[in-house]
Biopython code that builds the backbone (N, CA, C, O; Angstrom):
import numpy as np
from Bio.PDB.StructureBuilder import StructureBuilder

atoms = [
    (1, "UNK", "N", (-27.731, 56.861, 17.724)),
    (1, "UNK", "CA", (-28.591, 55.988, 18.474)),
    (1, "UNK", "C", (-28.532, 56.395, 19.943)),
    (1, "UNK", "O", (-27.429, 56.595, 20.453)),
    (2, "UNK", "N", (-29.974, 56.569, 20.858)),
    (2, "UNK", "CA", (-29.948, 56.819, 22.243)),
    (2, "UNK", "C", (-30.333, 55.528, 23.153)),
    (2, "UNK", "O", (-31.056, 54.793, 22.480)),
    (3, "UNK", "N", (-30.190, 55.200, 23.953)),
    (3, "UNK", "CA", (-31.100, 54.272, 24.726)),
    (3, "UNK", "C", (-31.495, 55.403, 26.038)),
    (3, "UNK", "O", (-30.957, 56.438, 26.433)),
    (4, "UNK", "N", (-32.823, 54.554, 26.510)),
    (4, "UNK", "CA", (-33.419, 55.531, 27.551)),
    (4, "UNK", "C", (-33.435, 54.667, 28.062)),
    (4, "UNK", "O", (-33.393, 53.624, 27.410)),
    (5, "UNK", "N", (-33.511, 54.611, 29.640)),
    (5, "UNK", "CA", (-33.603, 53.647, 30.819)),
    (5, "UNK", "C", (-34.116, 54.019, 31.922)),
    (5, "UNK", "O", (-33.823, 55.182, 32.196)),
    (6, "UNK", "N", (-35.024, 53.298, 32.965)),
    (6, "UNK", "CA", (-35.388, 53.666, 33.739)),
    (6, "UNK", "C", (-34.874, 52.892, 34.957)),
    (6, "UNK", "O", (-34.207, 51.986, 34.457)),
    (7, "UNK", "N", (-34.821, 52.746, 36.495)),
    (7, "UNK", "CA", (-34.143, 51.460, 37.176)),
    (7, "UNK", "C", (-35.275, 52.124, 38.197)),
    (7, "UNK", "O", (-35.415, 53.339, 38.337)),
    (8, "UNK", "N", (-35.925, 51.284, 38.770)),
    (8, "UNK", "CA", (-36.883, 51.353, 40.145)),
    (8, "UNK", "C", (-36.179, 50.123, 40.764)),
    (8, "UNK", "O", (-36.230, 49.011, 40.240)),
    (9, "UNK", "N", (-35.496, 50.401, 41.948)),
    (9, "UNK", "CA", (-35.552, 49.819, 43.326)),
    (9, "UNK", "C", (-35.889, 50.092, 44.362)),
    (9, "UNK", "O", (-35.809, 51.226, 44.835)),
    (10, "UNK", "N", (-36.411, 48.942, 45.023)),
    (10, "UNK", "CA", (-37.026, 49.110, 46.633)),
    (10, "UNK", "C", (-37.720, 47.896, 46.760)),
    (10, "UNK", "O", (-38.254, 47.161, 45.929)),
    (11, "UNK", "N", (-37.572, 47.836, 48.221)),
    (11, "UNK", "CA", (-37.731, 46.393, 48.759)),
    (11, "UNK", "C", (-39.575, 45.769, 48.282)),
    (11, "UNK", "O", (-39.768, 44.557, 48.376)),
    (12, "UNK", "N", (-40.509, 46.487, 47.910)),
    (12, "UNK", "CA", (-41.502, 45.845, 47.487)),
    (12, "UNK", "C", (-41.172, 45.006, 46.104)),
    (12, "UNK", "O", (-41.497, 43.819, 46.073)),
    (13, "UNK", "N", (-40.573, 45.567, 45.036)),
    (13, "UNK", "CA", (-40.519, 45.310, 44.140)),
    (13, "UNK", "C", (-39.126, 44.661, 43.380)),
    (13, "UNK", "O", (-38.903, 44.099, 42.308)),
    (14, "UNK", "N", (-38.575, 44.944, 44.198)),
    (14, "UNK", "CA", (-36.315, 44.844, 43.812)),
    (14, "UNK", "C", (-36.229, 45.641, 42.957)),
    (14, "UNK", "O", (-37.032, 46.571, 42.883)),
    (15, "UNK", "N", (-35.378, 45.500, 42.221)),
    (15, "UNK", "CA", (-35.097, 46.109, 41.549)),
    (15, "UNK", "C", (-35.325, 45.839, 39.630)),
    (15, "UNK", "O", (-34.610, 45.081, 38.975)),
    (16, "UNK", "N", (-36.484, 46.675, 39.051)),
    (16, "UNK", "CA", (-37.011, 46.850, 37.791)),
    (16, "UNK", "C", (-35.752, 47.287, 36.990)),
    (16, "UNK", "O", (-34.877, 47.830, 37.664)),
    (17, "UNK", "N", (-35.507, 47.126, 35.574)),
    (17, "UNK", "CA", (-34.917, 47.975, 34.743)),
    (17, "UNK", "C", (-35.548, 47.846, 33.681)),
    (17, "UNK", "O", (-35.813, 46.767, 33.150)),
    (18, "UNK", "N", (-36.002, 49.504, 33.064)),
    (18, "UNK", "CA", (-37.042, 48.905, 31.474)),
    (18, "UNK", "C", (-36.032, 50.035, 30.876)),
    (18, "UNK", "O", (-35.678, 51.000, 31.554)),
    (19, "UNK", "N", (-35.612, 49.819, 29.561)),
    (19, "UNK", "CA", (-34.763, 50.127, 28.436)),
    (19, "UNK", "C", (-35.379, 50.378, 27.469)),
    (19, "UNK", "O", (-36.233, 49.528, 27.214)),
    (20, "UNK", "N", (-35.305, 51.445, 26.589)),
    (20, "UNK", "CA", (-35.745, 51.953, 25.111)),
    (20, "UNK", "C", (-34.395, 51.983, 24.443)),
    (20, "UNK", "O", (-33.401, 52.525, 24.924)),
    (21, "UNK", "N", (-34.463, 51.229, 23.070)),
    (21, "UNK", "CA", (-33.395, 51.692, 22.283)),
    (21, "UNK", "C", (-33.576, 52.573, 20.832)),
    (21, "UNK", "O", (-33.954, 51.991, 19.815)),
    (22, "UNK", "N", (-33.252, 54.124, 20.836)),
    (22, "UNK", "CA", (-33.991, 54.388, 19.923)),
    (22, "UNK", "C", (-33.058, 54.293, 18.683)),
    (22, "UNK", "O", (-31.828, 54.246, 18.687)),
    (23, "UNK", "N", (-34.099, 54.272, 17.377)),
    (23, "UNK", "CA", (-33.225, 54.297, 16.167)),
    (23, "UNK", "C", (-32.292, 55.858, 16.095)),
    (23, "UNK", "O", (-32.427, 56.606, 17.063)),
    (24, "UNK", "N", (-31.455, 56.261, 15.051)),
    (24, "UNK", "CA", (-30.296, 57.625, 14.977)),
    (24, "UNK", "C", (-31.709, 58.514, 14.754)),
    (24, "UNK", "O", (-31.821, 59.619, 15.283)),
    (25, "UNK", "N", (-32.949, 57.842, 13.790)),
    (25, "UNK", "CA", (-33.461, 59.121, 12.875)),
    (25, "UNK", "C", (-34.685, 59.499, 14.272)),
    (25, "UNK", "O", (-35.547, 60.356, 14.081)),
    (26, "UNK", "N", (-34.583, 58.622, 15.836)),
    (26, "UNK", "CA", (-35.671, 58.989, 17.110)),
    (26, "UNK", "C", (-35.121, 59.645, 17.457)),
    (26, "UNK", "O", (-35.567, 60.767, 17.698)),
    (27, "UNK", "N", (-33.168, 59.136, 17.793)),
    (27, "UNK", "CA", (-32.181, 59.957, 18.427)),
    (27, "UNK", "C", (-32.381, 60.694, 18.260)),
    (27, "UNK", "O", (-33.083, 61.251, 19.104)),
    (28, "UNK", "N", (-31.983, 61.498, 16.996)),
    (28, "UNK", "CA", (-31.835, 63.013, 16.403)),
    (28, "UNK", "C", (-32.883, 64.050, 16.969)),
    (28, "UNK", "O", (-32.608, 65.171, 17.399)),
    (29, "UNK", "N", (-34.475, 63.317, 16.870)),
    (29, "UNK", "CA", (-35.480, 63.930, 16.793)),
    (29, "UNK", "C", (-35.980, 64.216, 18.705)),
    (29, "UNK", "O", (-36.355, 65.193, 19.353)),
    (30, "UNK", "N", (-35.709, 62.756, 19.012)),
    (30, "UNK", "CA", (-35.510, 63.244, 20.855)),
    (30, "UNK", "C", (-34.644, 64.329, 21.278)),
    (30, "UNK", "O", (-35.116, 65.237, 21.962)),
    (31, "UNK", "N", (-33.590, 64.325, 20.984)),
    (31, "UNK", "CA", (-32.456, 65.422, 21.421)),
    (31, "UNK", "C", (-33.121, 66.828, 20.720)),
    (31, "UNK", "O", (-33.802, 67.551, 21.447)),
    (32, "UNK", "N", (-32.954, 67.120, 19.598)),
    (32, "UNK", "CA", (-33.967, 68.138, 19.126)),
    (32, "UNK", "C", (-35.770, 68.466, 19.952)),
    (32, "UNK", "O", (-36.336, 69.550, 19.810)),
    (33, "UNK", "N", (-36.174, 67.695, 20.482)),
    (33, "UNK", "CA", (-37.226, 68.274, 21.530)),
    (33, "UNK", "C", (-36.568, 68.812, 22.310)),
    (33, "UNK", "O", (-36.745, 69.977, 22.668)),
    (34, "UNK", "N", (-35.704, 68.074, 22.710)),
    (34, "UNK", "CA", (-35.634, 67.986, 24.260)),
    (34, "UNK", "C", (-34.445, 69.213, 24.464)),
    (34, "UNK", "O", (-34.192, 69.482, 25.638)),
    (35, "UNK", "N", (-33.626, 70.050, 23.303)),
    (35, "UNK", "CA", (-33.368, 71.198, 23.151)),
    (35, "UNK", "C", (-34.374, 72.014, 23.276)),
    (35, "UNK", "O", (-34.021, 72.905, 24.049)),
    (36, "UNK", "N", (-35.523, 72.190, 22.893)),
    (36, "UNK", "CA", (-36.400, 73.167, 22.255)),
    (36, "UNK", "C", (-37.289, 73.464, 23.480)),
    (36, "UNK", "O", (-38.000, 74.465, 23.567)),
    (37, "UNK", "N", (-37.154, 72.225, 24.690)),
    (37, "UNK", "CA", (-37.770, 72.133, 25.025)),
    (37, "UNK", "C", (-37.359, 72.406, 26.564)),
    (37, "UNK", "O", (-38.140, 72.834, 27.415)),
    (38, "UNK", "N", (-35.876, 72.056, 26.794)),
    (38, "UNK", "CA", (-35.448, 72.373, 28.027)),
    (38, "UNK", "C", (-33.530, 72.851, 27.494)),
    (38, "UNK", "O", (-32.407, 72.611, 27.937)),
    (39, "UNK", "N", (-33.842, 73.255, 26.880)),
    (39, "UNK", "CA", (-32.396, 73.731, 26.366)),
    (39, "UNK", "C", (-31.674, 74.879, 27.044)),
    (39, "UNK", "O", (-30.447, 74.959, 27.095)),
    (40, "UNK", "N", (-32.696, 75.951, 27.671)),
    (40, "UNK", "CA", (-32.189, 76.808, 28.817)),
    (40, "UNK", "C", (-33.119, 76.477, 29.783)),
    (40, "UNK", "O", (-34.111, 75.748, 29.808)),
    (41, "UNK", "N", (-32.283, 77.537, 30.948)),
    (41, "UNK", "CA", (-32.703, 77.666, 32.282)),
    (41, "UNK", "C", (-34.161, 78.758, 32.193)),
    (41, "UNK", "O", (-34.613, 79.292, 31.179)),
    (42, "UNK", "N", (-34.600, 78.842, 33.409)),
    (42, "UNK", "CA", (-35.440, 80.169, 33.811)),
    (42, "UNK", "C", (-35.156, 81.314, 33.151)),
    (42, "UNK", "O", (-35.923, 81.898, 32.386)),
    (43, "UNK", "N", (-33.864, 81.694, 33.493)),
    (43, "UNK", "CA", (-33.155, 82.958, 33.024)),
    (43, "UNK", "C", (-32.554, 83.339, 31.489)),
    (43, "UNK", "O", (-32.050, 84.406, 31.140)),
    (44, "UNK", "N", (-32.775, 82.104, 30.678)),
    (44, "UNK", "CA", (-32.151, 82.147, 29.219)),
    (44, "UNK", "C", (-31.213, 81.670, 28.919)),
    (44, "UNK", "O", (-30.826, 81.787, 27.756)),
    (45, "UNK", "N", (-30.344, 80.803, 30.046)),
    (45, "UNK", "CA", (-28.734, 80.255, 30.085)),
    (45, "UNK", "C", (-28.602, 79.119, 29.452)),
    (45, "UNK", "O", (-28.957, 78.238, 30.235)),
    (46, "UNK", "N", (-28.220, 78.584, 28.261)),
    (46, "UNK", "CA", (-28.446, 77.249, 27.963)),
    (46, "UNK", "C", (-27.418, 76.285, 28.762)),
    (46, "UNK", "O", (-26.280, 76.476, 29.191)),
    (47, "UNK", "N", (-28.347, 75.101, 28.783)),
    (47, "UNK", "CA", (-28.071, 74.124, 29.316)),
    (47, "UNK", "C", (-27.514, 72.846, 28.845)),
    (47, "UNK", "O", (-28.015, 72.269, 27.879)),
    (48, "UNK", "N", (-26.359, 72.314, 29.573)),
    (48, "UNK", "CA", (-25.756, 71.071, 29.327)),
    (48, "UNK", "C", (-26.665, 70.274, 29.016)),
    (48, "UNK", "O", (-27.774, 70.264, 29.551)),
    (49, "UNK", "N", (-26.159, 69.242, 27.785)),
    (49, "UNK", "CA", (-26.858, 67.931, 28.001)),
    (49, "UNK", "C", (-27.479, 67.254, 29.396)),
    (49, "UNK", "O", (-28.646, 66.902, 29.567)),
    (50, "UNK", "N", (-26.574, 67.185, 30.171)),
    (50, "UNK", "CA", (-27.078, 66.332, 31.348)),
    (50, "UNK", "C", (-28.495, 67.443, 32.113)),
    (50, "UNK", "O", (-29.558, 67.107, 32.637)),
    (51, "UNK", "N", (-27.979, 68.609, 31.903)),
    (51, "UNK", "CA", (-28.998, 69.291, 32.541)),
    (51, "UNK", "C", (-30.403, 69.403, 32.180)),
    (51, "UNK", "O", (-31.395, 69.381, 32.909)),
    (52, "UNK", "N", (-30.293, 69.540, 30.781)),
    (52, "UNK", "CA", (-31.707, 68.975, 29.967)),
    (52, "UNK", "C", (-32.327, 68.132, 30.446)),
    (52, "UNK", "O", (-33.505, 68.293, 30.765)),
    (53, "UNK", "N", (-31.551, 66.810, 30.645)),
    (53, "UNK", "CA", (-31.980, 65.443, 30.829)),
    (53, "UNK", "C", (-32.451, 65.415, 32.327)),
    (53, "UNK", "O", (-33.439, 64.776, 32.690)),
    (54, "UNK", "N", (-31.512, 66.301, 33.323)),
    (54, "UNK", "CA", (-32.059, 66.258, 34.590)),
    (54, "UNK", "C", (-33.915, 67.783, 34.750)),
    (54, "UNK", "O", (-34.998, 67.770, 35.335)),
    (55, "UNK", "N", (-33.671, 68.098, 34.449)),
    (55, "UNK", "CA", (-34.940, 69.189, 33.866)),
    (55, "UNK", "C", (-36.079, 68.376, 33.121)),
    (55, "UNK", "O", (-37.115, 69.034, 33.029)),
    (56, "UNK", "N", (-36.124, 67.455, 32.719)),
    (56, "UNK", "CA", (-36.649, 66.275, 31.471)),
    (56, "UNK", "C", (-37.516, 65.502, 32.898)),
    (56, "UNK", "O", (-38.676, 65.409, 33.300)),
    (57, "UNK", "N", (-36.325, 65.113, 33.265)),
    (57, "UNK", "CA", (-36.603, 64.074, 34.620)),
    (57, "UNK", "C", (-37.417, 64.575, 35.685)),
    (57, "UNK", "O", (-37.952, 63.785, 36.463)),
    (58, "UNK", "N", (-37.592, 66.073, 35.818)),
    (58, "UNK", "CA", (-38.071, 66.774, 37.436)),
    (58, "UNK", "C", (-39.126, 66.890, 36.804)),
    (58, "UNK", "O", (-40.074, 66.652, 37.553)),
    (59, "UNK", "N", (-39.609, 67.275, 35.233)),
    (59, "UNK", "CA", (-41.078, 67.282, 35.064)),
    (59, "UNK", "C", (-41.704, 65.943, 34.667)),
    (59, "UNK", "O", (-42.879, 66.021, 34.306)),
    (60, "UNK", "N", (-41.242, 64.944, 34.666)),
    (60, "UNK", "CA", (-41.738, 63.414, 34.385)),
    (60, "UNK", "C", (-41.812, 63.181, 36.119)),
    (60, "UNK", "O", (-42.955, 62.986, 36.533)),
    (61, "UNK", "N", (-41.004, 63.183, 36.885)),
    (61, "UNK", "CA", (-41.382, 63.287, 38.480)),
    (61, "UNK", "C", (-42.292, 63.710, 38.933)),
    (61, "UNK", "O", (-43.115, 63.058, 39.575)),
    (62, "UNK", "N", (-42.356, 65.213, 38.633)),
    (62, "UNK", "CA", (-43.698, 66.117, 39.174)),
    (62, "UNK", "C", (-45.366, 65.269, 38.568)),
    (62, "UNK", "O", (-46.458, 65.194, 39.131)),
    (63, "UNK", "N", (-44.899, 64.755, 37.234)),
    (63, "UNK", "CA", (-46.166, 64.473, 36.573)),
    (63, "UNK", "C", (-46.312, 63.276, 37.237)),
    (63, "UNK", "O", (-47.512, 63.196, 37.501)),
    (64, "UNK", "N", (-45.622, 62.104, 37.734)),
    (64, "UNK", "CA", (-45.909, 60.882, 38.279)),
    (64, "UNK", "C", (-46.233, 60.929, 39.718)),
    (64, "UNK", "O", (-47.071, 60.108, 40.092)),
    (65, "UNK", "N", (-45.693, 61.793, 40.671)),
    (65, "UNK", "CA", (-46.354, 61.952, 41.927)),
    (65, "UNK", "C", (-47.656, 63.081, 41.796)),
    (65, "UNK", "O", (-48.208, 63.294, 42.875)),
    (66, "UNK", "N", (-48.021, 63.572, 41.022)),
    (66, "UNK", "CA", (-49.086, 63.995, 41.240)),
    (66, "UNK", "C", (-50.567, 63.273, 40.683)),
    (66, "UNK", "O", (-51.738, 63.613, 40.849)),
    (67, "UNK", "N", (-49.976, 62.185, 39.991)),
    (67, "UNK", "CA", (-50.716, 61.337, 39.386)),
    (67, "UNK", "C", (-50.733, 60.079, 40.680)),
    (67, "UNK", "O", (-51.791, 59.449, 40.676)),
    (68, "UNK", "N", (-49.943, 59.734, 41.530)),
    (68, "UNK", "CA", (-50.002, 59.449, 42.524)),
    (68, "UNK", "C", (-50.933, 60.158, 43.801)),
    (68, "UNK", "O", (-51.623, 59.523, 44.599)),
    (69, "UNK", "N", (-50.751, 61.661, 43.760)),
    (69, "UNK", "CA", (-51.575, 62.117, 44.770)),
    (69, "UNK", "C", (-52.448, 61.972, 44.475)),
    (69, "UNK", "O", (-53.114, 61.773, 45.491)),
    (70, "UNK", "N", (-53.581, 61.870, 42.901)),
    (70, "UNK", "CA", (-54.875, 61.988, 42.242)),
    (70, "UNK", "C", (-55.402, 60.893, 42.894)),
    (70, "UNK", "O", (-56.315, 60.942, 43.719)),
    (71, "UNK", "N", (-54.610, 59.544, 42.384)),
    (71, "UNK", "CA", (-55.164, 58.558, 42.904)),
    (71, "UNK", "C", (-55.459, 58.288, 44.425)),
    (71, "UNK", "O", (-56.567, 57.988, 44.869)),
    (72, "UNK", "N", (-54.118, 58.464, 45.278)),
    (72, "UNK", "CA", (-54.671, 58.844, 46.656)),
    (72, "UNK", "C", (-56.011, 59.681, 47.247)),
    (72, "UNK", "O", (-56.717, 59.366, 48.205)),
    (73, "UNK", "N", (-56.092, 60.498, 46.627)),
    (73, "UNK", "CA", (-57.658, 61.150, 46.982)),
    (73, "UNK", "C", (-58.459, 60.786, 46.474)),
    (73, "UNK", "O", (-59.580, 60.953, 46.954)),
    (74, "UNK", "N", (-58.276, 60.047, 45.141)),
    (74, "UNK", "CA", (-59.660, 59.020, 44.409)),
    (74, "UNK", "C", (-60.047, 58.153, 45.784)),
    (74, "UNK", "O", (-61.158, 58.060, 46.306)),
    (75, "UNK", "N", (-59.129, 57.711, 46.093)),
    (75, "UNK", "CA", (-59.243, 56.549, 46.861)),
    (75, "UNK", "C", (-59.548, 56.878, 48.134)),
    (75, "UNK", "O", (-60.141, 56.030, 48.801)),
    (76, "UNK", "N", (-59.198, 58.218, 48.764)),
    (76, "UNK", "CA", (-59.743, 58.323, 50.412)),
    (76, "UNK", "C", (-61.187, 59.135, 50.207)),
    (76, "UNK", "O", (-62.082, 59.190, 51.051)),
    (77, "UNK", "N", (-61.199, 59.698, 49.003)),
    (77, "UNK", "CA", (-63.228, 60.351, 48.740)),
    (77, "UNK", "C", (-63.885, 59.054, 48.767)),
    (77, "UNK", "O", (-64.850, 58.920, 49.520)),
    (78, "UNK", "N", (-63.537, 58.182, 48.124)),
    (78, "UNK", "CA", (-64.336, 56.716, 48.139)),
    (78, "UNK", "C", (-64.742, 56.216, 49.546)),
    (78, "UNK", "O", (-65.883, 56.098, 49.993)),
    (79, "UNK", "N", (-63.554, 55.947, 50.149)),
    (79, "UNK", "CA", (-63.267, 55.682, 51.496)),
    (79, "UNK", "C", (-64.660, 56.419, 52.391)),
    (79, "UNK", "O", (-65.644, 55.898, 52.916)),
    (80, "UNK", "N", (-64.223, 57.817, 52.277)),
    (80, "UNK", "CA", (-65.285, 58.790, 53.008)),
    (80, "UNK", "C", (-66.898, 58.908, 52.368)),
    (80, "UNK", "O", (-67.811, 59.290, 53.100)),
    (81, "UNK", "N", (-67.143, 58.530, 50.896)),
    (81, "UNK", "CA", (-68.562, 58.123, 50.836)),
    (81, "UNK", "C", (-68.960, 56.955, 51.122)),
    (81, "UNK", "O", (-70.014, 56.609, 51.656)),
    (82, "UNK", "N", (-68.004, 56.279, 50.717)),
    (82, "UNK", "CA", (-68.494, 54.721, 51.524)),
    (82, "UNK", "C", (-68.769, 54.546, 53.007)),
    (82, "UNK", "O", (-69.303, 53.539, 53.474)),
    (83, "UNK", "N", (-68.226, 55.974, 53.974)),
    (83, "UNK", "CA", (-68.264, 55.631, 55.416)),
    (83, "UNK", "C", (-69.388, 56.178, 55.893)),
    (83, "UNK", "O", (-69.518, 56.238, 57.115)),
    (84, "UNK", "N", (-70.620, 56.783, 54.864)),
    (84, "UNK", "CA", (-71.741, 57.674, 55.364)),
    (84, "UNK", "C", (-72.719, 56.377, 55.175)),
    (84, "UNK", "O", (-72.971, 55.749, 54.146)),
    (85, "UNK", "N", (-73.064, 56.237, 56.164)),
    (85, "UNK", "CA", (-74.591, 54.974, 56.086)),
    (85, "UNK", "C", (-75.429, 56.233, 55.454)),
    (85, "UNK", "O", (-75.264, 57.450, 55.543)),
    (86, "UNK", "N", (-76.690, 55.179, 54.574)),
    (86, "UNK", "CA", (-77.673, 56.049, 54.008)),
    (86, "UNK", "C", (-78.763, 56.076, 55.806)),
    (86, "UNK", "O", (-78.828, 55.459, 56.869)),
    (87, "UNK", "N", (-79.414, 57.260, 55.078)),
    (87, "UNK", "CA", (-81.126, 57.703, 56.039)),
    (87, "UNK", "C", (-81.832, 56.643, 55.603)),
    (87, "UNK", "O", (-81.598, 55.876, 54.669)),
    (88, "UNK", "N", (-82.939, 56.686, 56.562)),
    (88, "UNK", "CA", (-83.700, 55.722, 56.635)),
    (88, "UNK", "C", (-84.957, 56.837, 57.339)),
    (88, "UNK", "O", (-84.790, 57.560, 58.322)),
    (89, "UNK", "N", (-86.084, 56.722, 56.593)),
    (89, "UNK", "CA", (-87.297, 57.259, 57.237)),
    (89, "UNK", "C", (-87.952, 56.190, 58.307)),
    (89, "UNK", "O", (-88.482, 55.126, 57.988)),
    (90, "UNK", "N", (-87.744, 56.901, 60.162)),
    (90, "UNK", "CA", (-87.945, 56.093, 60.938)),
    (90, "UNK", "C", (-89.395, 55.702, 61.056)),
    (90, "UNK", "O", (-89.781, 54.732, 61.709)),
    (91, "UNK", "N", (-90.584, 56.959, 60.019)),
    (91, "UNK", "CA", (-91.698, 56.394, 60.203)),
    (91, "UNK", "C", (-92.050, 56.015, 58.942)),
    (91, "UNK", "O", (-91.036, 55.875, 58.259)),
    (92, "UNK", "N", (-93.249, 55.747, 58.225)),
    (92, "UNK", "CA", (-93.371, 55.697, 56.986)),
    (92, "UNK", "C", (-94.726, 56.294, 56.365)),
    (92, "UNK", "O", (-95.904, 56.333, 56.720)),
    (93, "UNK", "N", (-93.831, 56.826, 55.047)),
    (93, "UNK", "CA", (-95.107, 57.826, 55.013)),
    (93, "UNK", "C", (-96.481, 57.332, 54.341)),
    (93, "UNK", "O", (-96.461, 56.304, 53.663)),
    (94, "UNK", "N", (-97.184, 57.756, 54.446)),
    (94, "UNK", "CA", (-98.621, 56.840, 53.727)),
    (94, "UNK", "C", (-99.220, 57.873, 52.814)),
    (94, "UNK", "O", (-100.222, 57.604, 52.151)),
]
sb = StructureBuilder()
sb.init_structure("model")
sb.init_model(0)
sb.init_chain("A")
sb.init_seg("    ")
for serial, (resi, resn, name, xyz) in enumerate(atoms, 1):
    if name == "N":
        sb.init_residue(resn, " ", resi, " ")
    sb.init_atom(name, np.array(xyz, "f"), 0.0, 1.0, " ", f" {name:<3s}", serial, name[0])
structure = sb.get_structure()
């Protein structure tokens, strides 16, 4: 059996904790990815448990701040079409 956990603190929010408890037959099958999947380094060196798990963690990071930056530029392109007044034809045509 594994449990997974996450803890977010900081003063907007305090401090979150969300918990997964997995069954032996998720266990087995998580640890088996997560060999296959970050089990060595760059170079071919295999890696500690913890190191997996920290390698696991830097690409769940990378994927959440860049999903953060997406939204940031969703949100300042908006910003910048919303700041163009439309044309207006000052005469009219007939």
């Amino acid at each position: 059996m594994a449990k997974i956990s996450i803890t977010i603190e900081g003063s907007t929010a305090g401090t979150i904790t969300v918990s997964d408890t997995l069954t032996k037959d998720h266990s087995d099958r998580f640890m088996a990815w997560l060999v296959a999947s970050y089990g060595t380094d760059g170079d071919g060196s295999p890696r500690t448990p913890p190191e997996m798990i920290e390698s696991c963690w830097a690409g769940i990071r990378a994927g959440i701040f860049a999903n953060i930056e997406a939204r940031e530029r969703d949100i300042a392109a908006q910003a910048a079409r919303d700041a163009v007044p439309p044309m207006a034809s000052e005469t009219a045509i007939e």
